[in-house]
C-alpha positions in Angstrom: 6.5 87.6 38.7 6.6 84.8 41.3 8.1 81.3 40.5 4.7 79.8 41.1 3.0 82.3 38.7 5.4 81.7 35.3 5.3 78.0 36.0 1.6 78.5 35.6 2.6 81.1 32.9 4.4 79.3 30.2 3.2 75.8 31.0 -0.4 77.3 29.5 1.6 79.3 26.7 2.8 75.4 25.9 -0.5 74.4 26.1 0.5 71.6 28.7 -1.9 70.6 31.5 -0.3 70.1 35.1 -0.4 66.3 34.5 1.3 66.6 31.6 4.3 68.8 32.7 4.0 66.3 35.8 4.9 63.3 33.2 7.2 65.1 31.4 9.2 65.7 34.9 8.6 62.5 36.1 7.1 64.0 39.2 3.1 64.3 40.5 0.7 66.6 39.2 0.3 67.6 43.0 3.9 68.7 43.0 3.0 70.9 40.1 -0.1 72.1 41.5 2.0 73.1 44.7 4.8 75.3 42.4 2.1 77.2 41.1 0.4 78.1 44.2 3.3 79.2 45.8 2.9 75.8 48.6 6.1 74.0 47.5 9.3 74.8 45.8 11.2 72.3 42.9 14.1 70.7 44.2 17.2 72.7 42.8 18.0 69.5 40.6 14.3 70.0 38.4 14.8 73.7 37.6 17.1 73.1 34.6 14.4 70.1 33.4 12.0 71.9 33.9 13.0 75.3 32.2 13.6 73.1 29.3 10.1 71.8 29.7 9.0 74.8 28.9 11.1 75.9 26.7 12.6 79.0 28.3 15.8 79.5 30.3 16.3 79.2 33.9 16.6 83.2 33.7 13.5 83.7 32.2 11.5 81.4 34.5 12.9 83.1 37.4 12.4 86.7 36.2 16.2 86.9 36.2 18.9 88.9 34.4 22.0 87.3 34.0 23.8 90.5 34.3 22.4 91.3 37.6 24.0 88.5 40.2 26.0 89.9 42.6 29.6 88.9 40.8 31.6 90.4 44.4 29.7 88.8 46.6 31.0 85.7 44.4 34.4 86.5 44.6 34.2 87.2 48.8 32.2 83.7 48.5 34.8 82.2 46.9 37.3 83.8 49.1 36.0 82.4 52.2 35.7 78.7 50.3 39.3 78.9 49.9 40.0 79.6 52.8 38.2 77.0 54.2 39.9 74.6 51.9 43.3 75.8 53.2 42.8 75.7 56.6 43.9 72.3 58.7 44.0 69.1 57.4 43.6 69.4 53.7 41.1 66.4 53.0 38.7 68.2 56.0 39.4 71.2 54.8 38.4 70.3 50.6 35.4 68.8 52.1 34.6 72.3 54.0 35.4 74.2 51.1 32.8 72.3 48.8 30.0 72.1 51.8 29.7 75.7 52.1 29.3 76.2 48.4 26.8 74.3 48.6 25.1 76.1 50.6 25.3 79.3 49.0 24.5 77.7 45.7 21.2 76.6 47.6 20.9 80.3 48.9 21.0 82.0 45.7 20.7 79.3 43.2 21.4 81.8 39.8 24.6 83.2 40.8 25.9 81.8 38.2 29.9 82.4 39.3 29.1 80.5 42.9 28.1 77.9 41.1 31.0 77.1 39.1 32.9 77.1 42.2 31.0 74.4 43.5 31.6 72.8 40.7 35.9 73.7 41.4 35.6 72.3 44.6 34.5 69.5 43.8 36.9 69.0 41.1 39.7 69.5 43.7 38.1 67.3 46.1 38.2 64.5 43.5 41.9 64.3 43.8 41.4 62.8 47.3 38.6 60.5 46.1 41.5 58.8 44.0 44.7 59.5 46.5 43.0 59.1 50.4 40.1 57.3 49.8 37.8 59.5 50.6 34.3 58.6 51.2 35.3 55.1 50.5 32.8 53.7 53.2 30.2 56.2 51.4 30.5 56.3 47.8 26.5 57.3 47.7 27.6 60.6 50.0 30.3 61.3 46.9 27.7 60.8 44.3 25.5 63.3 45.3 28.4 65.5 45.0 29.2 64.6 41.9 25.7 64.6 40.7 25.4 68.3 42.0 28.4 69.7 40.3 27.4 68.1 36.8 23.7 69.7 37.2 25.2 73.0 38.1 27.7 72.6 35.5 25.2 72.1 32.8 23.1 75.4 34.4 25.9 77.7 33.9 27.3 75.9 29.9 23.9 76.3 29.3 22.4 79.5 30.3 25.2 81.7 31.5 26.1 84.5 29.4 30.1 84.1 30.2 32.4 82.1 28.5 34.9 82.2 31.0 32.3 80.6 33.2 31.4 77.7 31.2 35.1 77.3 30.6 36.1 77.5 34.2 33.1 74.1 34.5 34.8 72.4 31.6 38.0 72.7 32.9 36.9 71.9 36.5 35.1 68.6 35.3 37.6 67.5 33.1 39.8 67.1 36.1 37.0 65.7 37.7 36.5 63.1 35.4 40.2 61.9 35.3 40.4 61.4 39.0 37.6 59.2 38.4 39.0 57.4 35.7 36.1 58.1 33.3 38.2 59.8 30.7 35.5 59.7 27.7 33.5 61.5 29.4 36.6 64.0 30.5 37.9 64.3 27.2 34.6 65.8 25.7 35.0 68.5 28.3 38.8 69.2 27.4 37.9 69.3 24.3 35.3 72.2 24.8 38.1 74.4 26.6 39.7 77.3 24.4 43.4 76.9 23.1 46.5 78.5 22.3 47.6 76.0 19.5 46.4 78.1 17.1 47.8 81.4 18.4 44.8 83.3 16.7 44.1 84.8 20.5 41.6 87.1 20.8 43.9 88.9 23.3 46.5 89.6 20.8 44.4 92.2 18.4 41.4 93.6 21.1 44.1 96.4 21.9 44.1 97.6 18.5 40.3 97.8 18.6 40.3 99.2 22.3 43.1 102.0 20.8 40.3 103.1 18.6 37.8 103.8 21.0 37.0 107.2 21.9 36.2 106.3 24.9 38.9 104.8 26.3 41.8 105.2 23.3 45.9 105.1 24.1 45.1 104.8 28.2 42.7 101.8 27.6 45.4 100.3 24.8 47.7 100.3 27.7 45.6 98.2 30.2 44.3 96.1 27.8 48.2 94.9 27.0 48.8 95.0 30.7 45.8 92.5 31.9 47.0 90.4 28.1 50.6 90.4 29.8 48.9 89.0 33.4 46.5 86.6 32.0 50.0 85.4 29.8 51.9 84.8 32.9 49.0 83.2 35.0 48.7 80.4 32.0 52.8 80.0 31.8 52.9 80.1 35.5 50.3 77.6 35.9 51.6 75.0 33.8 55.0 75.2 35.9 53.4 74.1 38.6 51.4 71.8 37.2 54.1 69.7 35.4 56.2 70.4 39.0 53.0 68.5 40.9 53.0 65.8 38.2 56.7 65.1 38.5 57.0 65.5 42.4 54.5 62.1 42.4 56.2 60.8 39.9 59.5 60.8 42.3 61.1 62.5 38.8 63.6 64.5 41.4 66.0 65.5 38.7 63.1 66.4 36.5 61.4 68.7 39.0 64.6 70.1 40.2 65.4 71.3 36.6 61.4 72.5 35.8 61.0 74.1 38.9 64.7 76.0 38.9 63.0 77.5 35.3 60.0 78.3 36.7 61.8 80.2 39.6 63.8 81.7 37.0 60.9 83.2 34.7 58.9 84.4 37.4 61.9 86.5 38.7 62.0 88.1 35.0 58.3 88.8 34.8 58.4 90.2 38.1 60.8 93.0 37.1 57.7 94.6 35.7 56.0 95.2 39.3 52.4 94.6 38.0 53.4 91.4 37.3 54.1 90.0 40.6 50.2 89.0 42.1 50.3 87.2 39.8 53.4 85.1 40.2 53.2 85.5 43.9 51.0 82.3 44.4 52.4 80.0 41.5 55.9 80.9 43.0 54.7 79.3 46.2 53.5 76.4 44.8 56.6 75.5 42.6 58.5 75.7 45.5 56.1 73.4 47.6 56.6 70.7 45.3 60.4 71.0 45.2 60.9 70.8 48.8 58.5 68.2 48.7 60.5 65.9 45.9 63.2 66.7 48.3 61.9 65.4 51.2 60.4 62.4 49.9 64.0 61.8 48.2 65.5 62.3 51.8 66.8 65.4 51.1 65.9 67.7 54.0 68.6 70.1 54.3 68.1 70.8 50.1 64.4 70.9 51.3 65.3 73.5 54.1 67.2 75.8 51.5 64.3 75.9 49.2 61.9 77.1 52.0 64.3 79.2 53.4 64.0 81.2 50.2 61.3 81.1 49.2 60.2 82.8 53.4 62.5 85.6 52.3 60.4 86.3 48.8 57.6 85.9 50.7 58.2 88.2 53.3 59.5 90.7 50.4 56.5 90.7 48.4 54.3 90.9 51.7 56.2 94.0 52.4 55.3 95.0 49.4 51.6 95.1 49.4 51.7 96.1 53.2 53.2 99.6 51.2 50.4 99.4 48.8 47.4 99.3 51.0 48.6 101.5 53.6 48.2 104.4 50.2 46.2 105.3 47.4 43.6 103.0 46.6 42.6 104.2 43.5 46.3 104.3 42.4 46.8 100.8 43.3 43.8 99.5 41.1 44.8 101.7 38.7 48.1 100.5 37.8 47.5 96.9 38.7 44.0 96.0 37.2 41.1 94.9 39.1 42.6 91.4 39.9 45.9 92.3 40.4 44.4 95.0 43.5 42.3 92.6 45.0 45.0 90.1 45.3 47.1 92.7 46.8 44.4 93.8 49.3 44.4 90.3 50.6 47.8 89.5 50.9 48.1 90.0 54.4 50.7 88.5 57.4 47.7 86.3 58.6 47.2 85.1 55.1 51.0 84.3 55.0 50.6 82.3 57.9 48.0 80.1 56.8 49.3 79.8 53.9 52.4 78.6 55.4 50.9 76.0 57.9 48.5 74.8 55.2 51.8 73.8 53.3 53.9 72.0 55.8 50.5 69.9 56.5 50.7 69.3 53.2 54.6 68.4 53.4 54.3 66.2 56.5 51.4 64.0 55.1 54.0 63.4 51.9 57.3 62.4 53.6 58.5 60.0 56.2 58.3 61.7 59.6 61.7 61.2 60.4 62.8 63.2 57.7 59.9 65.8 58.2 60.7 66.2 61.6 64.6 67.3 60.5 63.4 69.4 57.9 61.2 71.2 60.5 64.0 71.9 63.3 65.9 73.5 60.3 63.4 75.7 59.4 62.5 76.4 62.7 58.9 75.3 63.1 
């Protein structure tokens, strides 16, 4: 059924007249009459109030299965964001990133997964709220945003039937919140996310429950410990960088130097298992970013130069690497690497490499004096 019609529906299963729903929303009982005859639509912002008006969820009054969103066109959504956001001048390019969600939040407004991206680009975009000033001359434009990703925050905790969703919106505003300096309101959303303190990880024993399934048995107990090994090394790998970040703007040089030559160090061990290296690929990067950028802003550009230097010729190997991979089997490649680790290989590409690598020294020349950016980039040749 239509919108319009279980609008109508449930509001008479409530017993509720159109005025009454019409208080209730703080709207007109015109703008009622108008969702139920098909003459208006609610503004995306009313559709959680108003499924709560009538007591059902947002799935229901849409005539909408959770389980039927399109979860890959999400993921080339989410592609394309990031990409955006790592094209060009990285303020322009957050701001990109987060407008185009937007609009395919607007276009399919219960894909639940595009709409905790919006919510992660907005969290990433607050960091340049608090470092560049952005929308300083229109803090009512930034608002908006903010008030956007909280609504579609609260859609997906609420009525989403994946965890990893809600926690990917916690996570996403917690950050939001600190670059805002509202850190109450951040905390209660840290304090939602999962954690390892207690080392009772659900990862650690669904093997021995995935071995017992005649359906899948010794071959599925095997990629279940391989995607526990991944999702392992994504978490360690991400807290290398982000302590590396931290320190790098803390102008901690001997700090970063020392986590970042660890990091470096790990990720070349986990690698020597091959299905471990999309997901070390991209953290590797970004350690190394933030040690050539302590260097640089320590006035370090040859030590800056060395780091790059390297870090081109692990680049270059791994890129070789999936060049191999996607010029064969398909099948074999998804096989031995999991779903995420195959998609991250198919879209490793040179012209990936290259953004990738001019969205970083964008990034390194708007940290350092340009004198000492400028000799950095005549020894790496750029």
């Amino acid at each position: 059924m239509s919108l319009g019609t279980n609008i109508k529906k449930y509001r008479r299963e409530l017993g509720l007249t159109q005025e009454e729903l019409a208080d209730i929303l703080n709207v007109t009982g015109q703008a009622v009459s108008k969702w139920e005859s098909e003459n208006g639509l609610p503004d995306t912002a009313q559709i959680v109030p108003l499924a709560k008006a009538l007591n059902v969820t947002t799935d229901v009054l849409f005539g909408f299965k959770a389980e039927s969103y399109d979860v890959k066109y999400a993921d080339e959504v989410w592609f394309q964001a990031t990409t955006l956001r790592d094209t060009g001048n990285q303020v322009e390019g957050a701001v990109r990133a987060a407008d185009f969600l937007n609009e395919k939040c607007e276009e399919d407004i219960f894909n639940y997964k595009i709409l905790a991206r919006y919510v992660q680009a907005i969290a990433h975009m607050s960091r340049f709220i608090e470092n560049n000033g952005l929308f300083k001359d229109e803090p009512e434009k930034w608002q908006t945003y903010v008030r956007l990703a909280e609504n579609r925050a609260q859609q997906v905790i609420r009525y989403s039937d994946e965890s990893q969703l809600a926690d990917i919106c916690h996570y996403a505003l917690a950050w939001l919140y600190w670059h805002m300096g509202e850190y109450e309101k951040g905390l209660e959303h840290v304090n939602a996310l999962p954690s390892i303190g207690s080392n009772m990880l659900r990862e650690t024993i669904a093997p021995y429950y995935v071995s017992v399934d005649p359906q899948q048995g010794l071959e599925g107990w095997s990629r279940s410990v391989r995607d526990n090994y991944q999702n392992f090394v994504r978490a360690v790998n991400k807290q290398f960088v982000y302590a590396a970040e931290s320190m790098m703007w803390k102008n901690m040089l001997e700090q970063v130097e020392e986590n970042c030559q660890w990091a470096m160090k790990c990720m070349d061990s986990f690698c020597e298992n091959e299905v471990m290296k999309p997901f070390c690929q991209g953290f590797y990067r970004d350690t190394v970013k933030y040690l050539v950028a302590a260097y640089l802003r320590n006035g370090m550009p040859e030590k800056a130069a060395e780091q790059w230097n390297a870090l081109a010729v692990k680049t270059d190997e791994y890129l070789a690497l999936c060049d191999k991979l996607n010029s064969g089997d398909k099948a074999d490649v998804l096989k031995r690497f999991g779903g995420k680790g195959a998609e991250n290989i198919s879209r490793y590409t040179s012209e990936f490499v290259e953004s990738k690598r001019a969205f970083m020294l964008g990034q390194l020349k708007s940290w350092c004096d340009d004198d000492v950016f400028a000799s950095f980039s005549a020894l790496i040749g750029r």
